[in-house]
C-alpha beads as a LAMMPS data file, in Angstrom:
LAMMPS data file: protein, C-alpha beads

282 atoms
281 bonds

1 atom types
1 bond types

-500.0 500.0 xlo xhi
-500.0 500.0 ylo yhi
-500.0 500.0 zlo zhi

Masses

1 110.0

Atoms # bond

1 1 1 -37.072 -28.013 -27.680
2 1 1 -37.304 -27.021 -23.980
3 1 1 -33.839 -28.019 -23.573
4 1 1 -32.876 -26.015 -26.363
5 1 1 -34.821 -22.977 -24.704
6 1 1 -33.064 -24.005 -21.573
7 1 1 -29.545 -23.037 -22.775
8 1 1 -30.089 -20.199 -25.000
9 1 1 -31.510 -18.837 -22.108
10 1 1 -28.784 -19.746 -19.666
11 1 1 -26.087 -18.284 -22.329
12 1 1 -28.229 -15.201 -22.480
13 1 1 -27.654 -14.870 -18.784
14 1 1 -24.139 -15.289 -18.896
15 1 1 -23.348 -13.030 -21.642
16 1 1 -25.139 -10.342 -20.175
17 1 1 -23.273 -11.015 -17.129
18 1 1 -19.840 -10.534 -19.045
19 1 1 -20.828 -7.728 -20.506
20 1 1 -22.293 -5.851 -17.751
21 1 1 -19.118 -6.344 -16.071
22 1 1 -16.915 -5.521 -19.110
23 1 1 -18.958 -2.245 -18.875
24 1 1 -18.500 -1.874 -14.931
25 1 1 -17.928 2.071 -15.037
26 1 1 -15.411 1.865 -11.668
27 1 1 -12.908 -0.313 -14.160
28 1 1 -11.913 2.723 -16.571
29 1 1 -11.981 4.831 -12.910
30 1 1 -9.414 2.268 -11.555
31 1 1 -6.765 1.482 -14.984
32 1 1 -6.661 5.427 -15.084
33 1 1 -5.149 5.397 -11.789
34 1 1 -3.228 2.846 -12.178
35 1 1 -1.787 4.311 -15.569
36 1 1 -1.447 7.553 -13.510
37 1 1 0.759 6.002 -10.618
38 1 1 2.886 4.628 -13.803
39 1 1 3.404 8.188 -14.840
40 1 1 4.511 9.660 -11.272
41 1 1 8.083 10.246 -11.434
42 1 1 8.806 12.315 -8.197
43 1 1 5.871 13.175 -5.548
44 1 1 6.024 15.524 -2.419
45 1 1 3.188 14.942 -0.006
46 1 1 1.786 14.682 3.705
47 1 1 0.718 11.232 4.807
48 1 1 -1.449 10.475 7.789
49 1 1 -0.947 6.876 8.359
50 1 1 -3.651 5.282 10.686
51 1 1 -2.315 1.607 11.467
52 1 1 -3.790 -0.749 13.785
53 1 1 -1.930 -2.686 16.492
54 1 1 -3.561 -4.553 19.252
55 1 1 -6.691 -3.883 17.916
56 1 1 -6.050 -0.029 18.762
57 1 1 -5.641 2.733 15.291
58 1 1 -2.659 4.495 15.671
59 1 1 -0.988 7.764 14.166
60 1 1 1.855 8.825 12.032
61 1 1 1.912 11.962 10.657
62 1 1 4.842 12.374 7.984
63 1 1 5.707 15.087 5.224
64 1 1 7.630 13.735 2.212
65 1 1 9.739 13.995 -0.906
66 1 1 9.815 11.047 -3.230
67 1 1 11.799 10.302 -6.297
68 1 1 10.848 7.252 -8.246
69 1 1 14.317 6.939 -10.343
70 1 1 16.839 6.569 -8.849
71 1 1 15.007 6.045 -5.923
72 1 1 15.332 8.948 -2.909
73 1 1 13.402 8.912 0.046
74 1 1 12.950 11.894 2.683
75 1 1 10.792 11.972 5.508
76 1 1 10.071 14.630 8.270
77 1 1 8.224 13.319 10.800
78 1 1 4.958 15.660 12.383
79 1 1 4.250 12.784 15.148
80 1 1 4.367 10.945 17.324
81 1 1 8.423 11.643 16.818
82 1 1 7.831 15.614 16.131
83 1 1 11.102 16.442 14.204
84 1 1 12.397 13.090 13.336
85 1 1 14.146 12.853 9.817
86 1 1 14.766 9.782 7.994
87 1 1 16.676 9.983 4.534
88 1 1 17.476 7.061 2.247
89 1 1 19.042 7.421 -1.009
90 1 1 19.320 4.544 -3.997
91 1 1 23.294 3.410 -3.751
92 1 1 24.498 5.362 -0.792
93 1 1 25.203 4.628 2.728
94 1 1 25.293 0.589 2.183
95 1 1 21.665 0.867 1.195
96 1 1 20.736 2.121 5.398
97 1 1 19.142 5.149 5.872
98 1 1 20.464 7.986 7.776
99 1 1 17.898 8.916 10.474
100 1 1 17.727 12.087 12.634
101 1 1 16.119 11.310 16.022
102 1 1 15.828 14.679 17.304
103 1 1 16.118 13.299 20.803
104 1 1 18.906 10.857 22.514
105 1 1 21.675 9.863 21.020
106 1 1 21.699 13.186 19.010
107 1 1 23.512 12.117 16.011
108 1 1 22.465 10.743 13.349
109 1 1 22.069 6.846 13.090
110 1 1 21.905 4.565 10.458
111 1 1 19.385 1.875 9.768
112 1 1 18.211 -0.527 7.086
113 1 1 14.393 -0.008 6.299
114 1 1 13.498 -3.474 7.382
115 1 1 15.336 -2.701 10.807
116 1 1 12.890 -2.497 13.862
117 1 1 13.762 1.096 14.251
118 1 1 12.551 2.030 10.559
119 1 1 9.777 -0.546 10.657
120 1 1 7.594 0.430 13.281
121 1 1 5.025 0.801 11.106
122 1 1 2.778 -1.795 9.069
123 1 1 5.435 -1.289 6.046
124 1 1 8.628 -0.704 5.664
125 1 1 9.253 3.230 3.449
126 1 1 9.430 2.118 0.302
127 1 1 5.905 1.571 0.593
128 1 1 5.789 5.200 0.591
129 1 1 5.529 4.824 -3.423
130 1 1 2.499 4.750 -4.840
131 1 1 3.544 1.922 -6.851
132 1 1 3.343 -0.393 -3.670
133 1 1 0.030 0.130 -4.044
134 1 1 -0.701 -0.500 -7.794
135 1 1 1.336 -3.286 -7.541
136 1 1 -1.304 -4.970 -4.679
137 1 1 -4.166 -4.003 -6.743
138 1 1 -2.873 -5.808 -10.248
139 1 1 -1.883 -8.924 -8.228
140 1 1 -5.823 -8.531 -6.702
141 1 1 -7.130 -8.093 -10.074
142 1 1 -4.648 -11.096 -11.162
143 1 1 -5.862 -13.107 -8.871
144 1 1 -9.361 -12.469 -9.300
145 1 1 -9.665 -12.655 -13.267
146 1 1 -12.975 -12.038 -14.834
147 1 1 -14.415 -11.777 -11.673
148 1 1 -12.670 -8.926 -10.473
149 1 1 -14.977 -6.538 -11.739
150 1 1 -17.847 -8.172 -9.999
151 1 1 -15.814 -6.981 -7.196
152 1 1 -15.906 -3.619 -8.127
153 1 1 -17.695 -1.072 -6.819
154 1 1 -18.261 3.087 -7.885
155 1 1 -19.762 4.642 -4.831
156 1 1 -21.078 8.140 -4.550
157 1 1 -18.738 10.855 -5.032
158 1 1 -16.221 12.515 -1.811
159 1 1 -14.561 15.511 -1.752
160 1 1 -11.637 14.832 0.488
161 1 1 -8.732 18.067 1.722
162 1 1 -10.770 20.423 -0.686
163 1 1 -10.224 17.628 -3.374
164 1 1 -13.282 16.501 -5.758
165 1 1 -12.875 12.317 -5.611
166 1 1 -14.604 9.018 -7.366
167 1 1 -14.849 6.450 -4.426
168 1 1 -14.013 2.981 -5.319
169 1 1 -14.550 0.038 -2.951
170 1 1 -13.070 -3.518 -3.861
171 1 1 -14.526 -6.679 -2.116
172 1 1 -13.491 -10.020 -1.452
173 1 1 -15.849 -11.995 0.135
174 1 1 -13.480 -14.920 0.030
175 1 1 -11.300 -13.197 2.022
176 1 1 -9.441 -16.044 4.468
177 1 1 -6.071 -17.257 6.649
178 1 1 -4.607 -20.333 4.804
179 1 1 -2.240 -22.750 5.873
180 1 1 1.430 -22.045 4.207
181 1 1 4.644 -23.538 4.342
182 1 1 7.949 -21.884 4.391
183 1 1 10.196 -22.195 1.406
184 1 1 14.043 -22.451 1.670
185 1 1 15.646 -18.841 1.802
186 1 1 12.019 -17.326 2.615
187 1 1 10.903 -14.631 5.343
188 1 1 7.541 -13.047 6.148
189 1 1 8.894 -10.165 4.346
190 1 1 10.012 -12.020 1.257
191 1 1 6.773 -14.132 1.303
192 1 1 4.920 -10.596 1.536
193 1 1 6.486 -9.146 -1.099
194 1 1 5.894 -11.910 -3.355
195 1 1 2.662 -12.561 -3.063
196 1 1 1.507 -9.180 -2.534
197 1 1 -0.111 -9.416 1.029
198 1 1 0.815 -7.405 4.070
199 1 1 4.072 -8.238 6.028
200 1 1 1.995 -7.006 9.664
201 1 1 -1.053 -8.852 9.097
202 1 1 1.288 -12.272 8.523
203 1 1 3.075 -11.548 11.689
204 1 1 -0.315 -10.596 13.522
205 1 1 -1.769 -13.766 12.796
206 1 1 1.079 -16.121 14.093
207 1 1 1.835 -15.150 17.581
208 1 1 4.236 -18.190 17.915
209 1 1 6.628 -15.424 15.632
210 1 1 8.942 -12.974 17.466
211 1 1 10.018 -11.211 14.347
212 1 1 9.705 -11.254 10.240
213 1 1 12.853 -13.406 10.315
214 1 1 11.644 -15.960 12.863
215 1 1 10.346 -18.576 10.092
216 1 1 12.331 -21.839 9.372
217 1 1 12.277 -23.664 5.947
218 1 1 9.075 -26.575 6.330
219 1 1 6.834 -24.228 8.976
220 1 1 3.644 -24.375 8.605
221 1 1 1.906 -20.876 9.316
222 1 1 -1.234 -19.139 8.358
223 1 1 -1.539 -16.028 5.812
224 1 1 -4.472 -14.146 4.290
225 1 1 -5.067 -15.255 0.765
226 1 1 -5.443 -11.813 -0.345
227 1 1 -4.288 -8.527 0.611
228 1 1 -7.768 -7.200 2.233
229 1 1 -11.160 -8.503 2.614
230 1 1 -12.277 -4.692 1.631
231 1 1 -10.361 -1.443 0.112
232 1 1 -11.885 1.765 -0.436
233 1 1 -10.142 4.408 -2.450
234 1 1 -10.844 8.400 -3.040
235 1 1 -9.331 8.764 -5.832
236 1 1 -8.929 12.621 -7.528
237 1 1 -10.630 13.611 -10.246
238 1 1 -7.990 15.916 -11.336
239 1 1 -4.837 14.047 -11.070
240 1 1 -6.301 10.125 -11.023
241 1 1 -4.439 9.608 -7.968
242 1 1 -5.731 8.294 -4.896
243 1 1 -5.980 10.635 -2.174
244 1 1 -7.104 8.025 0.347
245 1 1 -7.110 4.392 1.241
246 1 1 -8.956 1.976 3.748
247 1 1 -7.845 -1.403 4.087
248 1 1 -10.162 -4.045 5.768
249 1 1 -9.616 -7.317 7.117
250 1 1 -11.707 -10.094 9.094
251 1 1 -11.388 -7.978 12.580
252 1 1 -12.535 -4.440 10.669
253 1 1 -9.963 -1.237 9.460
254 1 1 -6.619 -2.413 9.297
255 1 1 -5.223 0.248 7.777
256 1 1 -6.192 4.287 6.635
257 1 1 -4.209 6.544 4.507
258 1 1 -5.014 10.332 4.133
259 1 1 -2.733 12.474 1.011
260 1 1 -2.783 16.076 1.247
261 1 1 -0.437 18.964 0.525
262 1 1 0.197 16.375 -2.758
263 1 1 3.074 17.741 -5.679
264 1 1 3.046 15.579 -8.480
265 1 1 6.269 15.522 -10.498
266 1 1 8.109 17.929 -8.957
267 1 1 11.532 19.798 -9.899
268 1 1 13.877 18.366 -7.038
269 1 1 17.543 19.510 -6.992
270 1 1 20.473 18.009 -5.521
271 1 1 20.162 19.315 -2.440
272 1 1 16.301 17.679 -1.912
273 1 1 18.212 14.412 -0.432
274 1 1 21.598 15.082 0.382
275 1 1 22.390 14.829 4.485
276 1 1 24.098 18.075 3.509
277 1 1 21.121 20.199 3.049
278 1 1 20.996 23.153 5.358
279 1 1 17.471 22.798 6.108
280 1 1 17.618 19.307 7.300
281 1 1 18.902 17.646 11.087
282 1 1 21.821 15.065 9.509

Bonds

1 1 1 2
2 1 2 3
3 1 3 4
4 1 4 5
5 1 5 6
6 1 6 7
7 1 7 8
8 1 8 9
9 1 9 10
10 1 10 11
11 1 11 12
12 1 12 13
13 1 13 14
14 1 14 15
15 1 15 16
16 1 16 17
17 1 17 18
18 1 18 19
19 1 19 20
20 1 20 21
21 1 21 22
22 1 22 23
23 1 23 24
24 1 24 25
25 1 25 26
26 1 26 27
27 1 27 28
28 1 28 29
29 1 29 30
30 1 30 31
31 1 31 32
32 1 32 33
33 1 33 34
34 1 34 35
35 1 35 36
36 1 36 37
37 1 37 38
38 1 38 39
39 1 39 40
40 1 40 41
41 1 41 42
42 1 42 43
43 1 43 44
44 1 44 45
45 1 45 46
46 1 46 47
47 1 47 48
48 1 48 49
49 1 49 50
50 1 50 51
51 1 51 52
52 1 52 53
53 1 53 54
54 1 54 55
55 1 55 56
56 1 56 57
57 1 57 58
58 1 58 59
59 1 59 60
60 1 60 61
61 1 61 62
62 1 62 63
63 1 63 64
64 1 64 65
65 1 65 66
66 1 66 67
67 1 67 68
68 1 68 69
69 1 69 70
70 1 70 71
71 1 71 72
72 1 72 73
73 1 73 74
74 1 74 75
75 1 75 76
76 1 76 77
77 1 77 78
78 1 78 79
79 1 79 80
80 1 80 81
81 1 81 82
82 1 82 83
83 1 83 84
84 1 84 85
85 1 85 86
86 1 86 87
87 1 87 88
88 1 88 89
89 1 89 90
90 1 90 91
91 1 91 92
92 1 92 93
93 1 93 94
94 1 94 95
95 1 95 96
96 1 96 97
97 1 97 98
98 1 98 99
99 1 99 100
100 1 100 101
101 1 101 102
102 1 102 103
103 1 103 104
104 1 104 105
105 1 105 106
106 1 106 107
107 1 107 108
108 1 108 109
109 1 109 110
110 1 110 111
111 1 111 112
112 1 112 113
113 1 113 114
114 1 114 115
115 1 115 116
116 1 116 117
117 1 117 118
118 1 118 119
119 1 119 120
120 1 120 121
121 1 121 122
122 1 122 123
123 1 123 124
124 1 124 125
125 1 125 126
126 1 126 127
127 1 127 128
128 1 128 129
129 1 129 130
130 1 130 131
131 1 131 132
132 1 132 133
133 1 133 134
134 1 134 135
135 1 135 136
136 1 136 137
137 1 137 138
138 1 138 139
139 1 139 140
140 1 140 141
141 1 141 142
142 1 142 143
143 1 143 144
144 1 144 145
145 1 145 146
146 1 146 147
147 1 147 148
148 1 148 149
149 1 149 150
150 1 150 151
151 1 151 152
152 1 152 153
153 1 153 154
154 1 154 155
155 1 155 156
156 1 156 157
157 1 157 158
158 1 158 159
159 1 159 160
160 1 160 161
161 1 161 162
162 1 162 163
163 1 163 164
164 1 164 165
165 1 165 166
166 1 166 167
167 1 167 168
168 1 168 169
169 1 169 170
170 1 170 171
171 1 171 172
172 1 172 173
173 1 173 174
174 1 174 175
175 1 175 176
176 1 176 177
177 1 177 178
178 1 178 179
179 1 179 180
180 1 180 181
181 1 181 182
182 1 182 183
183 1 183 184
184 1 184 185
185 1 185 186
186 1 186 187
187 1 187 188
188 1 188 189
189 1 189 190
190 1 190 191
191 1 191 192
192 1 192 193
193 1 193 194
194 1 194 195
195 1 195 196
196 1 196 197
197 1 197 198
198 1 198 199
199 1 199 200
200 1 200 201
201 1 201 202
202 1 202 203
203 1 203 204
204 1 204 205
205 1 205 206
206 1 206 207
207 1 207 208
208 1 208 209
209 1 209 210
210 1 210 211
211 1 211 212
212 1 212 213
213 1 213 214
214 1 214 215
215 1 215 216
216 1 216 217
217 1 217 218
218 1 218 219
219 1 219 220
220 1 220 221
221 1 221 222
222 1 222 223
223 1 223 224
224 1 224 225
225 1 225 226
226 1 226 227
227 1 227 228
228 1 228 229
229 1 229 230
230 1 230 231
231 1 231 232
232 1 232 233
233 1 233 234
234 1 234 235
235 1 235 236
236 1 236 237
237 1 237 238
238 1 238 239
239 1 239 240
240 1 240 241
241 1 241 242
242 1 242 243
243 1 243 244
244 1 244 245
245 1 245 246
246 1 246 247
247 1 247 248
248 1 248 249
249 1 249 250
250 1 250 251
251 1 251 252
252 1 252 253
253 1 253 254
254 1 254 255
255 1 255 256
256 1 256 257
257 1 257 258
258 1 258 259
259 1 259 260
260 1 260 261
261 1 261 262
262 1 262 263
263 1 263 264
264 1 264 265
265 1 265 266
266 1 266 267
267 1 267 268
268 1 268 269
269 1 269 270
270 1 270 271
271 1 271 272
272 1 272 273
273 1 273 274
274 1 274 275
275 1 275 276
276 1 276 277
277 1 277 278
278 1 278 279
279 1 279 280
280 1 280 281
281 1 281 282
């Protein structure tokens, strides 16, 4: 009889624990956005990227027009390149970007987006759509299951650039660097991209590497087992969109992302990202 007791009890327990996170109010917060990104066809916006290297945050300030389909990428830089232009456009230009460097050579270059030039960042630009980062929070919640939302956290409301927000944070406290081995064909950036983890961090964490292309089928190196020990997310109560990200790993913020001046769905003509426009550097 007391074993009986023993697990009605214990299932008890458990199914209030499913349900409690079935009813985790941050979930319905979090699939809105996500259905939200899904619905962004074209976006204009200012990004403030702050990106750690060498265990110092630094700054990129960028303006930009976005087009999801085909996909059409123009960026004006604010800093640290004031006046810097980089266009790329789905099917043109043998898939390089043209890029204004308002300084020496000045002409305008070309450069594939996983070039050093373009990649001085943590990403590469079409991380630039917001999809990037839906797609690293579905392969969290993947990889997570029905413990995700145990993960998941509503914290007290912001209101970020005049802009009323939920705030979201998302925890892993199994958050680790794994051994990996290299499979035939693979890069960092391939192995990134497939699993959903951050290109930078990868490279951070094996000194040994000069590059994203300096891996060898049968190496052994280490990578995070998920994108971020902790992300926090404003996300707006008007459009659903998030307005700003911080990304966390073992050694603190690894990465901040401020939106403002944000256009959601916008008109663009044909003139938006042609090298031809008058109001562009090309």
């Amino acid at each position: 009889m007391r074993l009986t007791n023993y697990y009605i009890g214990l299932l008890f327990i458990l199914l209030c624990g499913r349900i409690a996170a079935q009813d985790n109010p941050g979930r319905k917060i979090l699939d809105n956005m996500l259905a939200s990104i899904d619905k962004v066809h074209s976006m204009q916006f200012r990004l403030k990227q702050y990106e750690r290297y060498n265990g110092k945050i630094e700054l990129e300030d960028d303006r930009v027009k976005l087009n999801m389909n085909p996909l059409m990428i123009f960026i004006e830089v604010i800093s640290p390149d004031a006046g810097a232009e980089v266009l790329w456009v789905q099917g043109e230009n043998n898939g390089e970007a043209y890029v204004h460097p308002n300084g020496f050579p000045y002409i305008t270059l070309n450069f594939h987006p996983d070039s050093k030039t373009l990649r001085k960042g943590h990403h590469n630009i079409f991380a630039l759509r917001l999809s990037y980062m839906a797609g690293l929070i579905r392969s969290t919640m993947q990889n997570a299951g029905s413990r995700f939302n145990n993960h998941l956290h509503l914290e007290q409301d912001v209101v970020f650039n005049n802009e009323a927000c939920y705030q979201l944070t998302i925890e892993h406290p199994s958050f680790a660097f794994v051994p990996y081995t290299i499979k035939p064909g693979e890069n960092i950036i391939s192995l990134a991209e497939r699993l959903h983890l951050s290109e930078y961090m990868i490279l951070e964490k094996n000194p040994g590497l000069s590059g994203y292309f300096d891996v060898k089928t049968g190496q052994v190196i280490r990578i995070p087992n998920n994108y971020a020990r902790k992300m926090i997310l404003y996300i707006s109560k008007r459009t659903s969109l998030p307005m700003a990200e911080f990304i966390y790993d073992d050694q603190g913020l690894f990465e901040r992302y401020e939106f403002s001046e944000v256009k959601v769905n916008p008109a663009f003509g044909p003139e938006d990202f042609s090298k031809h426009n008058p109001t562009y550097h090309f």
